[in-house]
VEXMARDO-557672 format. One line per field, with one value per residue (C-alpha): residue in three letters; residue number from 1; z negated, x negated, y negated. Coordinates in Angstrom, 3 decimals. Example, Ala and Ser with C-alpha at 12.3 -4.5 7.8 and 13.67 -1.06 7.14 Angstrom:
REM residues 2
residu	(Ala_Ser) $
num	(1_2) $
z	(-7.800_-7.140) $
x	(-12.300_-13.670) $
y	(4.500_1.060) $
REM end
This chain:
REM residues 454
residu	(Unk_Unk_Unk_Unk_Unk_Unk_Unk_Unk_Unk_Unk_Unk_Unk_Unk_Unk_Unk_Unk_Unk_Unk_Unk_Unk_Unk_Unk_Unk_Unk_Unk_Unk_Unk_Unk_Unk_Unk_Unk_Unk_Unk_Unk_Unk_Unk_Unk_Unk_Unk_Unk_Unk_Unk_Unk_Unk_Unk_Unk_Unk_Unk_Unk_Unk_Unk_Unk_Unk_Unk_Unk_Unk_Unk_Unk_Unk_Unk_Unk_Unk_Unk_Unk_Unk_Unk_Unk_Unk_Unk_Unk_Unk_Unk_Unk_Unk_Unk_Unk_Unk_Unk_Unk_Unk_Unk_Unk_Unk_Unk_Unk_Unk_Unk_Unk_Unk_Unk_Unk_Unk_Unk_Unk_Unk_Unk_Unk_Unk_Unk_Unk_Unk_Unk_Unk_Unk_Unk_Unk_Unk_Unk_Unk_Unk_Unk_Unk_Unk_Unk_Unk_Unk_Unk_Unk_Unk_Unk_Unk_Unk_Unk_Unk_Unk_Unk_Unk_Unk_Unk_Unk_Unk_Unk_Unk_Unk_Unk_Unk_Unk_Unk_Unk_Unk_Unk_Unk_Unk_Unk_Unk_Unk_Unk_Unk_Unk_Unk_Unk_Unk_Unk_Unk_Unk_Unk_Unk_Unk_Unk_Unk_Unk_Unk_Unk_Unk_Unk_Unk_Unk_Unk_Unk_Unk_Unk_Unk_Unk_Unk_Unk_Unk_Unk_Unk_Unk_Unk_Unk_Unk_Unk_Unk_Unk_Unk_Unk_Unk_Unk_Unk_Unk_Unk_Unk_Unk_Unk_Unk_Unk_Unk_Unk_Unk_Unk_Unk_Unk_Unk_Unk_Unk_Unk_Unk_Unk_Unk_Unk_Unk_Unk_Unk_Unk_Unk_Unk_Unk_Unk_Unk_Unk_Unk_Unk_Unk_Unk_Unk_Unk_Unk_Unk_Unk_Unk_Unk_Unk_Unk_Unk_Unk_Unk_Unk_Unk_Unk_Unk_Unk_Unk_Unk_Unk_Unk_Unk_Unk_Unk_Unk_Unk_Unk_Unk_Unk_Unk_Unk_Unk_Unk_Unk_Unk_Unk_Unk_Unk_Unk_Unk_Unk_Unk_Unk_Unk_Unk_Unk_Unk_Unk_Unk_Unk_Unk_Unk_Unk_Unk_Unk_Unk_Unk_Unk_Unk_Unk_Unk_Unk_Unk_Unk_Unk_Unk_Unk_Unk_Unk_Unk_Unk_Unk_Unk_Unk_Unk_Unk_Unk_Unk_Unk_Unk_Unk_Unk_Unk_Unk_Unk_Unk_Unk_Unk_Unk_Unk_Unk_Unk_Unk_Unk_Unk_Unk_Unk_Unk_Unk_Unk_Unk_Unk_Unk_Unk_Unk_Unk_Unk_Unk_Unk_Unk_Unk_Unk_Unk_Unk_Unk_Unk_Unk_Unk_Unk_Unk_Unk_Unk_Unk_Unk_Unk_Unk_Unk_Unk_Unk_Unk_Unk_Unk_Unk_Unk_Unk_Unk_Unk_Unk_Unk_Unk_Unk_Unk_Unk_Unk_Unk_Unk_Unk_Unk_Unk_Unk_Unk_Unk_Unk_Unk_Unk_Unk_Unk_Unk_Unk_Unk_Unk_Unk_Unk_Unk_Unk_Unk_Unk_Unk_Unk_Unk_Unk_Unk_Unk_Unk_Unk_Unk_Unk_Unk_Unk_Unk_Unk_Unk_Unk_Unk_Unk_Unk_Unk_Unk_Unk_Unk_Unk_Unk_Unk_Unk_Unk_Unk_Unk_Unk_Unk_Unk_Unk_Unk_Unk_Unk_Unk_Unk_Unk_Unk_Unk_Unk_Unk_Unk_Unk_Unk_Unk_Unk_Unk_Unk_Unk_Unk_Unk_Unk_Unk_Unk_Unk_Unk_Unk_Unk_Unk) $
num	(1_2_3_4_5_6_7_8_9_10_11_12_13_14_15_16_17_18_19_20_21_22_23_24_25_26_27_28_29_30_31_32_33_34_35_36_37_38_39_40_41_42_43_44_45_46_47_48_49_50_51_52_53_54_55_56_57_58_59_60_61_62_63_64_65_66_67_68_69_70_71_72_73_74_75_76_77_78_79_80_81_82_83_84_85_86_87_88_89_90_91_92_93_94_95_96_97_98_99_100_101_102_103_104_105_106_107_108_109_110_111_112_113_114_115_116_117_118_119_120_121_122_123_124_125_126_127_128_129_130_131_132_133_134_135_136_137_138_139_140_141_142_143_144_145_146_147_148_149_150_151_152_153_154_155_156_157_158_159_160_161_162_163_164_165_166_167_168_169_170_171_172_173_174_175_176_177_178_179_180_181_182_183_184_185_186_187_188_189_190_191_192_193_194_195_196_197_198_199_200_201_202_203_204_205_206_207_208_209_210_211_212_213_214_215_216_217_218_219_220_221_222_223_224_225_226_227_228_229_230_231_232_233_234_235_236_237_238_239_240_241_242_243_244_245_246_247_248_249_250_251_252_253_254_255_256_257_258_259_260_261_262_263_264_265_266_267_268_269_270_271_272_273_274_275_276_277_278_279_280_281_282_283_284_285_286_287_288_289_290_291_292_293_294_295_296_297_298_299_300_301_302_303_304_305_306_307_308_309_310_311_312_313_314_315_316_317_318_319_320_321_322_323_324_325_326_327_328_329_330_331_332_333_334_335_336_337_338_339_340_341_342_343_344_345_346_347_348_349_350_351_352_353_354_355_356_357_358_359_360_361_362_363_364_365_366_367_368_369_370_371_372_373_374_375_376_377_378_379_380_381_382_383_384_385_386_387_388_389_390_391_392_393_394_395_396_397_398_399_400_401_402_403_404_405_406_407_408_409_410_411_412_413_414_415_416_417_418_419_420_421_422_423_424_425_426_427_428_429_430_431_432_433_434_435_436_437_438_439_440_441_442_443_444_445_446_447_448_449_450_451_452_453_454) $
z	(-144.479_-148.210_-149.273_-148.076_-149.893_-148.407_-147.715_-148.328_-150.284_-150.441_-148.030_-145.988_-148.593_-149.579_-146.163_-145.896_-149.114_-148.303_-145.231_-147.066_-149.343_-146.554_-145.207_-148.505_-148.366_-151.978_-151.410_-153.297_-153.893_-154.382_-156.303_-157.246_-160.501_-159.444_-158.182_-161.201_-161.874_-157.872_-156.208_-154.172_-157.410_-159.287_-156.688_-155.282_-156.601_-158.119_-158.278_-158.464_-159.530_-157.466_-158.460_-158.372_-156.951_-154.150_-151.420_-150.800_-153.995_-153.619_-150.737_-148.315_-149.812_-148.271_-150.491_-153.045_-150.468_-149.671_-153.533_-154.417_-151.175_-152.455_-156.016_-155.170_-152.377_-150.070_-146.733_-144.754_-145.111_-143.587_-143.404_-142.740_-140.885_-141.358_-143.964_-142.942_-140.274_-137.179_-138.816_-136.700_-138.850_-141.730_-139.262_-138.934_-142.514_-143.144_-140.247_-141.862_-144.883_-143.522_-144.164_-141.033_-140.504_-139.006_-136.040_-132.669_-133.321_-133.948_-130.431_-128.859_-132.221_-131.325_-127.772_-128.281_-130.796_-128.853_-126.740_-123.905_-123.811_-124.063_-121.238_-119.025_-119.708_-118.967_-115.776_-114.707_-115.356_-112.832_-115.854_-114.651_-116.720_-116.884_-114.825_-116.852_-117.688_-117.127_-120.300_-123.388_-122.831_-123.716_-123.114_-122.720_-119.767_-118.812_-119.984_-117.921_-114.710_-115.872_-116.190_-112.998_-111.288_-112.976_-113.272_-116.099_-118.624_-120.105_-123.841_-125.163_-127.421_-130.118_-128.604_-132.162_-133.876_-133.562_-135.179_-133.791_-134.797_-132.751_-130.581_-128.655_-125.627_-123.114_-120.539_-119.368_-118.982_-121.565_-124.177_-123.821_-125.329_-128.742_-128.264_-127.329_-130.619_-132.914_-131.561_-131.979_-135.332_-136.843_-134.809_-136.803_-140.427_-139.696_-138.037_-138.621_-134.989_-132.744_-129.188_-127.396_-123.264_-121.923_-119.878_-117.376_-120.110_-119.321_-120.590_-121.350_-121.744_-123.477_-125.602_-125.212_-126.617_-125.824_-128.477_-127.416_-129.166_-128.596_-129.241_-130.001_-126.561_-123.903_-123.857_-124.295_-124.177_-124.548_-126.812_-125.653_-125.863_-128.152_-128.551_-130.464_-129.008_-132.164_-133.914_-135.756_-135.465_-133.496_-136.709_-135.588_-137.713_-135.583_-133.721_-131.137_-129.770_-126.831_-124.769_-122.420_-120.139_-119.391_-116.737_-117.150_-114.047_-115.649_-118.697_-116.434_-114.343_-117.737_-119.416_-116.274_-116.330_-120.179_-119.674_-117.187_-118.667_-121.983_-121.173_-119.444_-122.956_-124.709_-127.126_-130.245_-132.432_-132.538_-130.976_-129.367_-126.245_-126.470_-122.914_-122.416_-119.586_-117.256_-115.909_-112.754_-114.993_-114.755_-117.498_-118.524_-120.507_-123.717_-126.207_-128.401_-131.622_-132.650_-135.553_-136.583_-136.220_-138.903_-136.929_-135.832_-137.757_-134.671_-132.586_-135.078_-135.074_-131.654_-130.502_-134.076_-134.217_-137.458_-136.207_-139.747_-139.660_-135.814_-137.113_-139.568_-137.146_-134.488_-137.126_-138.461_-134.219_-133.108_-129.650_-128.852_-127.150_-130.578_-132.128_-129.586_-127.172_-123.643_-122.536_-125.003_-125.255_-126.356_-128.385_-129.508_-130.422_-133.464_-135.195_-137.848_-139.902_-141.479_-145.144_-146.585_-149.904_-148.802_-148.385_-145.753_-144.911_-146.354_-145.369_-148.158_-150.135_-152.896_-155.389_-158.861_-160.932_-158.762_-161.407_-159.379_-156.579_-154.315_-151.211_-148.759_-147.742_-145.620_-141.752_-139.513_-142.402_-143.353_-146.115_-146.406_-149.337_-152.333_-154.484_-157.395_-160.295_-162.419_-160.353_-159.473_-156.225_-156.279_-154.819_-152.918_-150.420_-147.486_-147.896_-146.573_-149.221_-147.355_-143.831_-143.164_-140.012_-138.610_-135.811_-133.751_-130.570_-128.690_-129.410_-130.664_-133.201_-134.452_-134.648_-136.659_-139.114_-139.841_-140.505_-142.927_-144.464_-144.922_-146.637_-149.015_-149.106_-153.148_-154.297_-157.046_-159.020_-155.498_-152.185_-149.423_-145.268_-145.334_-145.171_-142.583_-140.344_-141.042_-139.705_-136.474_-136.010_-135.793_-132.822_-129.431_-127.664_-129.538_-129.512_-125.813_-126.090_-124.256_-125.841_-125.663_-127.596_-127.510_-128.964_-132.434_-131.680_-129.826_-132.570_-135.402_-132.796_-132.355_-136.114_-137.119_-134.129_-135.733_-138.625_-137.450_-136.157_-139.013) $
x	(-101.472_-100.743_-103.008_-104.809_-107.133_-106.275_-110.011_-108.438_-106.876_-104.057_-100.859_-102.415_-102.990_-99.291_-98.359_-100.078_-98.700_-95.555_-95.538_-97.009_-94.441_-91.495_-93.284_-93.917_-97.596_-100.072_-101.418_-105.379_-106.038_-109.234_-110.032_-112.729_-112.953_-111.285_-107.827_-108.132_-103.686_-102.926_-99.513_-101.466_-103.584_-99.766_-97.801_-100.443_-99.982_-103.920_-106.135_-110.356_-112.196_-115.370_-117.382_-117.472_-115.753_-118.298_-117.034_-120.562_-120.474_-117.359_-114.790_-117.944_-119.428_-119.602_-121.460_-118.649_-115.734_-116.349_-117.245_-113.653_-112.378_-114.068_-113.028_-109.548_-109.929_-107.970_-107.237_-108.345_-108.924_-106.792_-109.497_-106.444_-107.961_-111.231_-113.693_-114.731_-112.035_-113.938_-117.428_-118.194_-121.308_-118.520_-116.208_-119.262_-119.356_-115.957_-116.013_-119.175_-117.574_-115.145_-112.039_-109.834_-110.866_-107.237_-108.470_-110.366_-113.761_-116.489_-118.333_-115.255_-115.559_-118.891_-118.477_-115.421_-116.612_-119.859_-117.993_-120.533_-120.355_-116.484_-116.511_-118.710_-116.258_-113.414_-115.357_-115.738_-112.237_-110.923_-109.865_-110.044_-112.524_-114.137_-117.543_-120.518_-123.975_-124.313_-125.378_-126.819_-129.175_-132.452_-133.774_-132.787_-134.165_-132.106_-128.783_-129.823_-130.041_-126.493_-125.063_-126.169_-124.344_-121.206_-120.870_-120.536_-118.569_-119.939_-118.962_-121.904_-120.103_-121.795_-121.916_-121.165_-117.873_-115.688_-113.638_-115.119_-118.667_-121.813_-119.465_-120.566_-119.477_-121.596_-121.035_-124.263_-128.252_-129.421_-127.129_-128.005_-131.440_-130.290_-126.810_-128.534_-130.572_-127.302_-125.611_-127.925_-128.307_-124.740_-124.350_-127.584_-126.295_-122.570_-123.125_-126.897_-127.203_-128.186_-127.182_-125.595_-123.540_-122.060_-118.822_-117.200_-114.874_-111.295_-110.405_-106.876_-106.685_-103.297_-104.779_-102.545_-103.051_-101.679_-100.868_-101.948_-100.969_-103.112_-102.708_-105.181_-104.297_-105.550_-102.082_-101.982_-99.521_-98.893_-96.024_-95.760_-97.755_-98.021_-98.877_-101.410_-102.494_-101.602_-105.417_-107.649_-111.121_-110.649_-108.416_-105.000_-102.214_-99.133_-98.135_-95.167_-93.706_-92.956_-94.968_-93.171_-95.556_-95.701_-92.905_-91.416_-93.717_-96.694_-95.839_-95.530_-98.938_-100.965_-99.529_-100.417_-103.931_-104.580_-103.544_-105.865_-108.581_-108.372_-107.525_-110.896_-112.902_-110.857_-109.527_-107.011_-104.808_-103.834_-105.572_-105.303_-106.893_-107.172_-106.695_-107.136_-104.916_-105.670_-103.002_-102.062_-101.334_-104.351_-105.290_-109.131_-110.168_-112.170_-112.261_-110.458_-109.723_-110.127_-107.611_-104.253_-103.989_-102.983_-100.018_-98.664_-94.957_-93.811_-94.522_-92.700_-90.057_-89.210_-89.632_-88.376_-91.764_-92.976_-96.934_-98.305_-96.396_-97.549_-101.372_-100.632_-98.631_-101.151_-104.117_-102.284_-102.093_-98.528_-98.159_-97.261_-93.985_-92.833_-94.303_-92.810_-89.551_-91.134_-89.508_-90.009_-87.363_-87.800_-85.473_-84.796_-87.843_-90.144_-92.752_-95.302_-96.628_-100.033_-99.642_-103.041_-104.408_-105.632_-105.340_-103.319_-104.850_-108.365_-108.339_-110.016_-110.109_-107.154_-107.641_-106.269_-103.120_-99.775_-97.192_-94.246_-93.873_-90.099_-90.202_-87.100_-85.029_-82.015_-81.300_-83.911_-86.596_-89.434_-92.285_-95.409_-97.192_-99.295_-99.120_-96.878_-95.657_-98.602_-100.932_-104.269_-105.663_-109.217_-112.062_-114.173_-111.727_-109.381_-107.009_-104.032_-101.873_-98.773_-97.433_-94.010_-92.039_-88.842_-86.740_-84.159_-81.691_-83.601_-86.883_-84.142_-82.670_-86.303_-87.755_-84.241_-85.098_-88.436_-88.105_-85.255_-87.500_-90.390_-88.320_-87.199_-90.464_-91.996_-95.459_-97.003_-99.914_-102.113_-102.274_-100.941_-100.401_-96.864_-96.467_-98.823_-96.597_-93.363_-94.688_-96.124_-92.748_-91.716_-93.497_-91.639_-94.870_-94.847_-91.187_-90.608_-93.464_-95.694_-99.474_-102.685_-105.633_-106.653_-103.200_-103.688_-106.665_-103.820_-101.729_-104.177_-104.376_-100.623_-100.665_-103.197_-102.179_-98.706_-100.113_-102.137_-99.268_-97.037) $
y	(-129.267_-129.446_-132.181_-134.851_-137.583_-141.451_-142.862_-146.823_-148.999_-151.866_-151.429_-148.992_-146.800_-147.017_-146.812_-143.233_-141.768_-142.373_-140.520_-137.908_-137.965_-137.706_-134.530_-132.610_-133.340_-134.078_-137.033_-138.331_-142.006_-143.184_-146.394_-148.723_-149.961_-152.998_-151.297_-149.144_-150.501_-150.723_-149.058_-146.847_-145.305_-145.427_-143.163_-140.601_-137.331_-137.556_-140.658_-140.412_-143.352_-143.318_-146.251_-150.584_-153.255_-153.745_-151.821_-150.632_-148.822_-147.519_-147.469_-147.652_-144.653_-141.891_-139.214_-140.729_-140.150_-136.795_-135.266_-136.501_-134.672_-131.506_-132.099_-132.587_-129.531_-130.899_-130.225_-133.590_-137.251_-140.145_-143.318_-145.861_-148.908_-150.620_-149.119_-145.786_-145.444_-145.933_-144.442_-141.722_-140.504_-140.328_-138.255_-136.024_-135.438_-134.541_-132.037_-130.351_-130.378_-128.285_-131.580_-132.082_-135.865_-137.640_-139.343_-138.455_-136.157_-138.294_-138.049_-139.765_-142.089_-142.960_-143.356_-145.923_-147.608_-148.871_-151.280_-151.201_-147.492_-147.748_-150.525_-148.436_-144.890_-147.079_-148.197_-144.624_-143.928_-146.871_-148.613_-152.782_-154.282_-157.703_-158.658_-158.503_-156.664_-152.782_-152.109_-153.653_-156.923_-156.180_-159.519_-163.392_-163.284_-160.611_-162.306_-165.148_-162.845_-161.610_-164.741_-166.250_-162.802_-163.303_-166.810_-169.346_-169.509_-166.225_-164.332_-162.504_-159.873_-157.433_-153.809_-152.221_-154.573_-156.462_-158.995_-162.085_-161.376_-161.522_-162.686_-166.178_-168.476_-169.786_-172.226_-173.019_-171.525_-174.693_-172.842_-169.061_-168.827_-170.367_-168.451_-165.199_-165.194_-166.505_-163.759_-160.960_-162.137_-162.153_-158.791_-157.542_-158.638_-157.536_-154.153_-153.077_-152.862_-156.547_-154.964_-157.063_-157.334_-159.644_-160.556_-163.171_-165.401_-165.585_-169.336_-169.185_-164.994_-163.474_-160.504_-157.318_-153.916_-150.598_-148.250_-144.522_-140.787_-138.183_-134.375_-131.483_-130.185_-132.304_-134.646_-138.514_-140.574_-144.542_-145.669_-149.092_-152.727_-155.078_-159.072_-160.123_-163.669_-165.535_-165.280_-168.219_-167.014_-163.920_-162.856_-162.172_-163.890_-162.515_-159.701_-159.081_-156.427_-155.805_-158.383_-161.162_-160.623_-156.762_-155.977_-152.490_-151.607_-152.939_-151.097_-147.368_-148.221_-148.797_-145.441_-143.490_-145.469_-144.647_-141.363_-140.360_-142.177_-140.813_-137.630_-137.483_-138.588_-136.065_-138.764_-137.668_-138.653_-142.402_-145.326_-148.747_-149.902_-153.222_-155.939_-159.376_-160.580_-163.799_-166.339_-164.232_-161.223_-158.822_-156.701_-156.265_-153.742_-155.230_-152.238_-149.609_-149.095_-145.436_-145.580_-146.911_-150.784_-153.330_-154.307_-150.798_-151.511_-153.528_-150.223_-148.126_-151.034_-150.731_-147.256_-145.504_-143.725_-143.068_-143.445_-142.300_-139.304_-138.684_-138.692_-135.997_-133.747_-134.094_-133.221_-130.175_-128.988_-129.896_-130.537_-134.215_-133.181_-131.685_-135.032_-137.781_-137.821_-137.402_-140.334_-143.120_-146.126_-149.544_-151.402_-154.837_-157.012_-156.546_-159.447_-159.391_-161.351_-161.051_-162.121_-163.213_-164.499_-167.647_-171.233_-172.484_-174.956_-175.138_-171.082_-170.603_-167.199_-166.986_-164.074_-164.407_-162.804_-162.952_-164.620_-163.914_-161.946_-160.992_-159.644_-160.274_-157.760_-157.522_-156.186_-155.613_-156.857_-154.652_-155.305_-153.025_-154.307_-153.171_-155.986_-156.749_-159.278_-159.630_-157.986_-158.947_-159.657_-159.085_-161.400_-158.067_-157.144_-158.374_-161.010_-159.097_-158.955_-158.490_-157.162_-158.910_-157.109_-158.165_-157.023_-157.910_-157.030_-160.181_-162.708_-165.214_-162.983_-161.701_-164.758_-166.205_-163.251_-164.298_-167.964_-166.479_-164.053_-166.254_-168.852_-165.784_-164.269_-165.620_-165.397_-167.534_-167.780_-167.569_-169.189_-167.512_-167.755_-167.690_-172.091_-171.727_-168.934_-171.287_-173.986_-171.792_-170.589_-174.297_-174.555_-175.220_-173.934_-170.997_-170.387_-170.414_-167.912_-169.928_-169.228_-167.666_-167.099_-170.679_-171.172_-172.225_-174.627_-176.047_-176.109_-177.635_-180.436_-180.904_-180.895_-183.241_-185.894_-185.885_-186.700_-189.580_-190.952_-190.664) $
REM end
């Protein structure tokens, strides 16, 4: 592979290119008019502008995407995470195009990316996954026959996304009808598609995801769990790894489980399955991801995998025992957190010029950012700004390393998360690692009757 066009923008972007650079690859940015003076555009070997700020006009589009690709000639396309990543039609393209696309073909795409299809594979495969409908709801009547089955409280959840949209909990038949409809709704404007299933809802769940390699040859392998409980509004704000609650044994039974399972869809490259886990320690399957995640640095941190680098080896046909050791060790303790451009308390959006901007440094810290002094955070995309990893030999020491590095961590001229991650790391509950999903509604409480009483 001698060149390959990054399909994304921001840290991920970055993140990409310099992986290329490490392996002697030519790397392609793309840009919108709006990240016409970003990193990523600055330290690609070529840069295309294809079109507006509006994602939709640009990052989004595909026609767009792929005449840069053929411009540039190059060799395949790595879509990063969210955008076009996990666009199966767009995976399609690229392979008619004659562009390696780096990430699974798109019939596995499409098949893990519906989640009901996904949830019923997984099914097949003896993968444990939570009670609920057969297949997508066609009715309310229907979800009301599924919901008496399973058994209130019930999550209606949008069979093509994610991220806490179309996504609705119901505790009793008086709610569904009106929940039903809210939820096909959202799911409609967010995804162009309002199918919905539904699911038994685990009150107190700890959300844990498995992070999967997959070769050209019929091989996958799991590289370990990670954490990611910590979330306001399905939105995860921290990420550990590994889990305190996977036991070594746990962590052998779910590689030989993913393994077969995946194996069996022919799945490749990198992915994570994604589990929520109830209060006697059962894992149920909830979805995958078909594409790096956002918080794949505390893998790397642990293991010393370079994941990036993986994708690229397993799209140019390595075998995964060339890419990974066969026996993969984990090390220490690694935690991110997910630096965004927004209020922290208000959580409202921040975007504006960055008037100063230092990033800490040090043992065991890691930054992956795109932004800079006097650069410009613009008001059409993500707030991530900023990915700020940490490891250490124990949960102590990492979490000691953080609160240092947040204190050191400087960026004015915009709001940003990082008060709000200080004062999580504060937390008794959270630092005896005692939390969930429902953790931070916890937390806002704790917060706000403290200051009552003050």
């Amino acid at each position: 592979m001698r060149k390959v066009l990054i399909a994304n923008r921001g840290e991920i972007a970055l993140r990409v290119i310099c992986a290329c650079k490490e392996m002697g690859i030519r790397t392609v940015a793309i840009y919108s008019e709006a990240d016409r003076h970003s990193l990523h555009v600055r330290f690609a070997d070529e840069a295309i502008c294809i079109g507006p700020p509006r994602s939709a006009e640009s990052y989004l589009n595909v026609p767009a995407v792929i005449s840069a690709a053929e411009i540039a000639d190059v060799d395949a396309i790595h879509p990063g995470y969210g955008l076009l990543s996990e666009n199966a039609n767009f995976a399609e393209v690229c392979r008619a195009s004659n562009i390696k696309f780096i990430g699974p073909p798109p019939e596995v795409t499409r098949l893990m990316g519906e989640k009901e299809k996904a949830r019923q594979a997984m099914k097949r495969a003896k993968v444990p996954i939570l009670p609920g409908s057969e297949g997508v709801i066609q009715s309310e009547g229907e979800a009301l026959e599924w919901a008496r089955t399973v058994g209130y409280p019930v999550i209606l959840k949008a069979s093509a996304g994610g991220g806490g949209r179309g996504m609705r909990v119901v505790r009793s038949a008086d709610e569904l009808p009106g929940l039903f409809q809210a939820a096909q709704t959202e799911a409609a404007n967010a995804f162009g598609n309002g199918d919905l299933y539904m699911e038994k809802f685990i009150e107190r769940p700890r959300h844990i995801e498995f992070q999967i390699l997959a070769d050209q040859h019929g091989t996958v392998m799991s590289v370990g769990e990670r954490e990611c409980s910590i979330q306001r509004r399905h939105q995860k704000l921290i990420e550990e790894a590994p889990s305190l609650q996977v036991t070594p044994a746990l962590r052998e039974q779910m590689a030989k489980t993913l393994k077969r399972s995946l194996e069996a869809v022919g799945y490749q490259n990198a992915g994570t399955v994604e589990f929520l886990m109830d209060e006697d320690g059962k894992l149920y399957f909830i979805e995958m991801n078909t594409r790096i995640q956002v918080e794949h640095p505390v893998t790397e941190m642990i293991t010393g995998i370079d994941l990036v680098k993986s994708q690229l080896k397993i799209a140019m046909g390595e075998k995964l025992s060339s890419v990974v050791p066969d026996i993969v060790a984990i090390d220490g303790h690694a935690i991110e957190c997910r630096i965004n451009a927004e209020h922290p308390e208000k959580f409202t959006p921040s975007a504006g010029r960055i008037t100063a901007f230092n990033v800490p440094g040090g043992n065991g810290v890691r930054v992956d950012t795109a932004q800079y002094a006097e650069g410009v955070v613009p008001p059409y995309y993500d707030s991530l700004i900023a990915k700020l990893i940490v490891h250490g030999a124990s949960r102590e020491e990492a979490m000691a390393r953080m609160q240092r590095a947040l204190e050191m961590f400087i960026v004015e001229g915009i709001h940003t998360s990082i008060p709000l991650h200080q004062r999580i790391f504060r937390d008794e509950e959270f630092r005896r690692g005692q939390f969930d999903t429902k953790f931070m509604e916890r937390f806002f409480e704790r917060e706000k009757a403290r200051r009552e009483q003050a």
